[in-house]
C-alpha positions in Angstrom: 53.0 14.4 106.7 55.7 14.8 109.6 58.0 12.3 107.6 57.2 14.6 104.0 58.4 17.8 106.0 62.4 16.8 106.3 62.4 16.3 103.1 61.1 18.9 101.5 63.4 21.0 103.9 66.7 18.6 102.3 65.6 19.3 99.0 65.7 23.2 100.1 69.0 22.9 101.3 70.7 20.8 98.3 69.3 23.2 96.2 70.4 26.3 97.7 73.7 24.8 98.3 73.7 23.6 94.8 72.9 27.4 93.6 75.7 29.1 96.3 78.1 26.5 94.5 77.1 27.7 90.9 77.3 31.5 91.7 81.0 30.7 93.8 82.0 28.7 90.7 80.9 32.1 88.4 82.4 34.7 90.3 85.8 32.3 90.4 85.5 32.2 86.1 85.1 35.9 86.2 87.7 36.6 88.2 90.0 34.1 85.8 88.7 36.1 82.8 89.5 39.4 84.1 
């Protein structure tokens, strides 16, 4: 259990860095479309 717990909070973090990314990327095609 205490080794299941880090990486369940690394698969947290790659995806929430993996969504920031995505919405960073959006905002930067928007801004290119405008």
């Amino acid at each position: 259990m205490i080794g299941f717990i880090p990486e369940l909070v690394f698969d947290a973090l790659f995806v929430s860095t993996k969504v920031t990314l995505d919405i960073l990327l959006k905002k930067r095609d928007k801004c290119t479309w405008d």
